[in-house]
C-alpha positions as CSV (number, residue, x, y, z in Angstrom):
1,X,7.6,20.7,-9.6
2,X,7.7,18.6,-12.9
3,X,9.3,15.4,-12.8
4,X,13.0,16.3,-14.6
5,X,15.0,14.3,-16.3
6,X,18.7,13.6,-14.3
7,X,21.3,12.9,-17.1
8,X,23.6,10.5,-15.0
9,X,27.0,9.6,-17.5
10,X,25.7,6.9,-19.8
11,X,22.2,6.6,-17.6
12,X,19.5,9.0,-17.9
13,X,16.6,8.8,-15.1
14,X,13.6,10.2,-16.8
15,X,9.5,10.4,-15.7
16,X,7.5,6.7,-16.5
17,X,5.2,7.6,-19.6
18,X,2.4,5.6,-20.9
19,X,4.5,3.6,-23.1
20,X,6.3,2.3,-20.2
21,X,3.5,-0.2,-19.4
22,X,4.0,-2.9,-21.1
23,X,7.8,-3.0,-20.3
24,X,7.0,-2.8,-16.1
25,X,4.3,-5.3,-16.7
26,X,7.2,-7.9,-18.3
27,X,10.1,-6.9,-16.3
28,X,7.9,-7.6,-13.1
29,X,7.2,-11.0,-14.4
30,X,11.2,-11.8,-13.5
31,X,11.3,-14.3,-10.8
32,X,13.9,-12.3,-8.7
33,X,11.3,-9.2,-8.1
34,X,8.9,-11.4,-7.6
35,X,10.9,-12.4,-4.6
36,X,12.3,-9.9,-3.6
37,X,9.8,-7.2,-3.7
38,X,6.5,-7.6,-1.6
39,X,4.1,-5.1,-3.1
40,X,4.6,-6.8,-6.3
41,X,1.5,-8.8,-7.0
42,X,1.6,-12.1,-7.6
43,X,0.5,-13.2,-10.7
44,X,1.5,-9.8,-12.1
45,X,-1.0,-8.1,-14.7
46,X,-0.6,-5.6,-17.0
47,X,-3.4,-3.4,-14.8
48,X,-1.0,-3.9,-11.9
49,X,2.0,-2.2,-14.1
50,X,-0.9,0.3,-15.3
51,X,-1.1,1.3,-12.0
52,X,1.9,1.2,-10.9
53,X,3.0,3.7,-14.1
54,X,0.0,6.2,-13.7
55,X,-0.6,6.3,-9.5
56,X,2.7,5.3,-7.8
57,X,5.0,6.8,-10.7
58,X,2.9,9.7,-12.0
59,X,0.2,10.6,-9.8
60,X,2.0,10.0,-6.9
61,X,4.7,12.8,-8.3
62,X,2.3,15.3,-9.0
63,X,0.9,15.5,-5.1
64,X,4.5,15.1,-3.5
65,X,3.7,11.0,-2.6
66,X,6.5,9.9,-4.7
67,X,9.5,10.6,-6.9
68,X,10.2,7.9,-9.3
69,X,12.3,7.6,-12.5
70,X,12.6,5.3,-15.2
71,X,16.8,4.3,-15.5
72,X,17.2,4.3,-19.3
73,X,21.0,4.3,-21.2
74,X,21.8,7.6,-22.3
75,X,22.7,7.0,-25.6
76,X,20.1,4.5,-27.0
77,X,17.1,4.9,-24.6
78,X,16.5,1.2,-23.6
79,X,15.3,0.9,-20.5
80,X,17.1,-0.7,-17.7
81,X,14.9,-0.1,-14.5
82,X,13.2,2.0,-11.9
83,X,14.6,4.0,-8.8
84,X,12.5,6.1,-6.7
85,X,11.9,7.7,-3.4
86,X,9.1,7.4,-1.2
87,X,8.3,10.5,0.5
88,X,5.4,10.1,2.4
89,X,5.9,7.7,5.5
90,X,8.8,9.9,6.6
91,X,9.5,12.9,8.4
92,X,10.3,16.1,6.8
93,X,13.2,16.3,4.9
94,X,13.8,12.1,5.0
95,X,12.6,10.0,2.0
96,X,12.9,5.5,1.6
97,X,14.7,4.6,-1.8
98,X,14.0,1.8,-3.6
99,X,15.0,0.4,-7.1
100,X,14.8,-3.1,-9.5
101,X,16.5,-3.5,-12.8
102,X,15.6,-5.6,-15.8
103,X,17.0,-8.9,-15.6
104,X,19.0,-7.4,-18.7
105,X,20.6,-4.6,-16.5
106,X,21.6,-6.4,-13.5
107,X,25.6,-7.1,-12.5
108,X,27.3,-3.8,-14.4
109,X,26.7,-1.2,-11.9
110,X,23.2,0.4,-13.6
111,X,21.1,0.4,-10.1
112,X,24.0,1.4,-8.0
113,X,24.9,4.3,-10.7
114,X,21.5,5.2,-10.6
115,X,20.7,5.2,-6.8
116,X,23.4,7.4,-6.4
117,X,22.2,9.8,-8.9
118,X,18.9,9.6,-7.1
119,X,20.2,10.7,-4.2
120,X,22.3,13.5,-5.5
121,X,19.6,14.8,-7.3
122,X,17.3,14.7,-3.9
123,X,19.5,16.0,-1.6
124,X,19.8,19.3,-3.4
125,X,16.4,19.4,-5.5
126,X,14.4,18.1,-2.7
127,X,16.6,19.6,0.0
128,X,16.8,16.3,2.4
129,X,18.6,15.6,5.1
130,X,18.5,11.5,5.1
131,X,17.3,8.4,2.7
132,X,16.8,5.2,4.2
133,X,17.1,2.0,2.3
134,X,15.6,-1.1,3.7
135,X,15.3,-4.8,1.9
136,X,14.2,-8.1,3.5
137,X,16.9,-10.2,5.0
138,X,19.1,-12.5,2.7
139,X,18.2,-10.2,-0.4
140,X,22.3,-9.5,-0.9
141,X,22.1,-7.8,-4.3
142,X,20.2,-4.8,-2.7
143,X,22.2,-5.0,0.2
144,X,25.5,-4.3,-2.0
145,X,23.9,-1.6,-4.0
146,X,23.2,0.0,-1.3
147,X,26.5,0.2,0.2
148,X,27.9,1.0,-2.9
149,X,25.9,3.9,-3.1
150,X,27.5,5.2,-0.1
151,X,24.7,4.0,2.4
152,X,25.7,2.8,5.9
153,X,23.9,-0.4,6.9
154,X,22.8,0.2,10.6
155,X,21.2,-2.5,11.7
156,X,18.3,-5.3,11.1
157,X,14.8,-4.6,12.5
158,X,12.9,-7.8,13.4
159,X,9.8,-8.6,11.7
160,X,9.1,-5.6,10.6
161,X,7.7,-6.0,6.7
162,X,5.1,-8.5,5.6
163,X,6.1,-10.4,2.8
164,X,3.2,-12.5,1.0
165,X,1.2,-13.2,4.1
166,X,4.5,-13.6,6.6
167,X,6.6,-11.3,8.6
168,X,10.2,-10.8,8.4
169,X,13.3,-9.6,9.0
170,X,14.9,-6.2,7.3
171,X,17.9,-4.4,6.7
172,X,18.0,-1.1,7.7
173,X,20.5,1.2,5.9
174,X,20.8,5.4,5.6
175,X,22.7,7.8,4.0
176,X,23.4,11.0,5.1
177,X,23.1,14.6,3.0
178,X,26.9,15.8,2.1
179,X,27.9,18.0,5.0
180,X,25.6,16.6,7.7
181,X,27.8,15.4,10.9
C-alpha cells in the first residue's frame, strides 16, 4: 500500500520526501531529542537524517518495517514533527508508536493530536488489535501524550532499553483497538 496522507483537523500527517532532510537533520539537533531518544546519534549528521528519511521513513514503508508520517499544519504546510509505527518487533496485528516535535511545535497539543490520528488511521487501515508506547523513565512529556491519546500506562519494565551505552528503566503503555474488551 502507498504511504497516504491522514488529514487530521488543522494537522495533516503526510509520507517524509527528500526535501524533508535537512529539516530532521536540524530538528534532531534539539537538546530534548537528543535526550530523550536513544537511536538518535549523537553528534547528529545530515547522513543520519538522510537515512533516517530514505530507510526508516521510506524504505522501511515500502516492505511493511515501518509506517511513518511527517506531522505538518494543514493550512500552511510547516512542519511540526514525526509520528510513526513500528511494525516489525511485534506480533501480528500489534505495532510500537513513537513520535518528536520541533521544538517549535511542542506544548499546543500537535503530537498528542497527531498520535491519535495515527492510531485511528492504523487500527482500521492496518487492521490492529494493540499499539504500545514505551519512553525511558522520567521522560514526562511523552508520558502525558500518551495518556492523552487515550493510552493506558501499565506498568515500568526494569532495564529494558539501552540508552547511550547504559540501561534503564521504561514505561510501558498500550492502547486498545475500539471494541476490543
Amino acid at each position: 500500500m502507498p504511504p497516504p496522507v491522514i488529514e487530521a483537523g488543522p494537522l495533516t500527517l503526510r509520507p517524509f520526501g527528500e526535501d524533508d532532510i535537512g529539516w530532521v537533520c536540524q530538528v534532531s539537533q534539539d537538546p530534548a531529542i537528543q535526550a530523550n531518544l536513544p537511536e538518535v546519534f549523537d553528534p547528529y549528521r545530515m547522513e543520519h537524517a538522510a537515512y533516517f528519511v530514505r530507510q526508516l521513513a521510506r524504505a522501511a514503508w515500502d516492505d511493511g518495517r515501518r509506517a511513518e508520517f511527517l506531522v505538518a499544519g494543514a493550512a500552511d504546510g510547516a512542519r511540526l514533527g514525526r509520528v510513526g509505527l513500528d511494525l516489525r518487533p511485534y506480533a501480528p496485528g500489534a505495532a510500537g508508536i513513537g513520535y518528536w516535535m520541533d521544538p517549535r511545535a511542542r506544548g499546543r497539543g500537535v503530537a498528542t493530536a497527531a498520535a491519535r490520528a495515527l492510531c485511528h488511521w492504523a487500527f482500521s487501515a492496518l487492521d490492529l488489535a494493540l499499539i504500545e508506547w514505551h519512553c525511558e523513565v522520567g521522560n514526562v512529556a511523552s508520558r502525558r501524550v500518551a495518556e492523552k491519546a487515550g493510552f493506558l500506562i501499565e506498568g515500568t519494565l526494569r532495564r529494558r532499553l539501552i540508552h547511550r551505552g547504559r540501561r534503564v528503566d521504561v514505561w510501558v503503555g498500550s492502547l486498545l483497538a475500539p471494541g476490543l474488551p
